[in-house]
N, C-alpha and C positions, 0 to 999 in steps of 0.2 A: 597439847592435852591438858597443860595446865589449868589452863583457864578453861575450860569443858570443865574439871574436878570443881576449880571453887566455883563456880556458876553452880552444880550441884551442888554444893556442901550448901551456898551460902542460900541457896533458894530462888535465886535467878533466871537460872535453868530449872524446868520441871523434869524433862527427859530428854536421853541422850541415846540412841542408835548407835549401839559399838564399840563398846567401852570394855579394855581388856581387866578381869577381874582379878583380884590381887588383894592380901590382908590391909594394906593401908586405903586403900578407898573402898572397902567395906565398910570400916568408917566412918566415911563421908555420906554414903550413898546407899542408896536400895539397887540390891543386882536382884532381876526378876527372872531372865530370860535369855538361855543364848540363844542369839540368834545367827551367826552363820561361822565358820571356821573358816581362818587365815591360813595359808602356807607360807613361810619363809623361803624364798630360791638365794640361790646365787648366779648371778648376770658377769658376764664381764663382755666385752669387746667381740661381735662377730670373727676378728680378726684373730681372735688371741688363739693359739694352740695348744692352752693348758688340757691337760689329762688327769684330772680329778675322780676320784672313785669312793673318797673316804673323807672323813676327818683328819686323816693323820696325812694326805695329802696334799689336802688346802693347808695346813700346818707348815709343812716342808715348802711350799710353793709360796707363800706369803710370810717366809722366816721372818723377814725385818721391815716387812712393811702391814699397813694398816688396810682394812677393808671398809670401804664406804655405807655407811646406811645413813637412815635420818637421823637429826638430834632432836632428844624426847621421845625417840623409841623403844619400848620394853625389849626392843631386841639387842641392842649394846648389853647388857648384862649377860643375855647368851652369848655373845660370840664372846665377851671377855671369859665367862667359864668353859668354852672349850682350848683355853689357852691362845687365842689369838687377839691381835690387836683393834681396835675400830676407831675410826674418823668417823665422829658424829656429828661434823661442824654444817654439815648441807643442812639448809634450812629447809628444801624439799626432796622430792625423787628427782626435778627434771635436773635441779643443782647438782647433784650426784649425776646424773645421767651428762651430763656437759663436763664435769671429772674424767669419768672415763673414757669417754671421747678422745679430750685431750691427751689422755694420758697421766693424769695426777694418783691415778690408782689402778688397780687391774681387777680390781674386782668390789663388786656389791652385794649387800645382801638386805632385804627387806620384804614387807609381805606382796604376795603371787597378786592380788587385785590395784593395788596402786602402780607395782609395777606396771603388769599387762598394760592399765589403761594409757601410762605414759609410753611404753615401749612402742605401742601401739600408736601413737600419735603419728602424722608426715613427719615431723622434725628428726625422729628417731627411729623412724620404721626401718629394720631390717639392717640395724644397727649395733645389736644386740645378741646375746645367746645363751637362754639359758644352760647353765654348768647341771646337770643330772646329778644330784646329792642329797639325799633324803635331810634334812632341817628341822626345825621348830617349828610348832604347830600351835595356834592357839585361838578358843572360843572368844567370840566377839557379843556382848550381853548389851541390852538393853535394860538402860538404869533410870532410875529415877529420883528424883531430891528427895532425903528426908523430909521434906515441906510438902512437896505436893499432896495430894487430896489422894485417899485409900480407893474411893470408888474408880478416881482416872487410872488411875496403877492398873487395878484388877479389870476393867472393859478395855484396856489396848492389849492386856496379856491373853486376855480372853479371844480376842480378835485374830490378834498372832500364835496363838494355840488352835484354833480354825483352822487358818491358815496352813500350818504345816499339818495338819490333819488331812486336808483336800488335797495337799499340793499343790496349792497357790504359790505357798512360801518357795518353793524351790525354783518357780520361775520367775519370782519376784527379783530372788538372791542371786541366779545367774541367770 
């Protein structure tokens, strides 16, 4: 995501599809528009027989060990403020997803559409299982460089204000 930010900042990038909003790249950038909402799950191993219901029991069940997600995820912040630990060293999902495989962790957590699409893959199909634990939620906006042009901003906003007007947008997004 780094480099998505300075391509924005620096004018490179005109717009970006999905950029989670935050006081430090407001900043940088023009937030116009959410455009669809991420769910967070937790995944571990088909195989595994954890009995998770709560917070306070992924807590107990991963006392001293780390939970997998991406690195450069605004999701490591959550799971460090519910008291728990994170390995953000996978550089993606599937790198994570061959962790627990192996066995180098027991559980993941990252947003519901990158997952799905990897869990979903042959490689990992039915390999998997979501944990049922309600998670972190968060709006995905549509930004644009301080540099770009005011008329492109406001006719793609316009577009995708349409859009979710007709319900276009809803089967564009799933």
């Amino acid at each position: 995501m780094q480099r998505i930010e300075d391509g924005l900042e620096k004018g490179t990038i005109d717009v970006y599809f999905g950029l989670i909003r935050n006081p430090e790249r407001e900043k940088k950038c023009i937030f116009v528009e959410p455009l669809y909402t991420i769910n967070y799950i937790l995944i571990a191993r088909a195989d595994d027989n954890a009995v998770i219901n709560s917070i306070d029991d992924l807590r107990k069940v991963t006392q001293n060990t780390k939970i997998l997600t991406v690195g450069g995820s605004s999701i490591v912040s959550y799971i460090k403020s519910l008291g728990l630990q994170a390995d953000s060293e996978g550089a993606d999902v599937s790198n994570n997803l061959d962790k627990l495989i192996v066995g180098r962790a027991r559980f993941m957590i990252y947003q519901d559409l990158a997952l799905f699409h990897d869990m979903n893959s042959p490689k990992y199909k039915n390999k998997f299982k979501i944990i049922p634990l309600t998670l972190h939620k968060e709006d995905l906006w549509l930004v644009f460089s301080k540099n770009s042009n005011e008329t492109y901003r406001r006719d793609i906003q316009t577009v995708i204000k349409k859009l979710k007007a007709s319900g276009e947008w809803d089967k564009i997004i799933h």
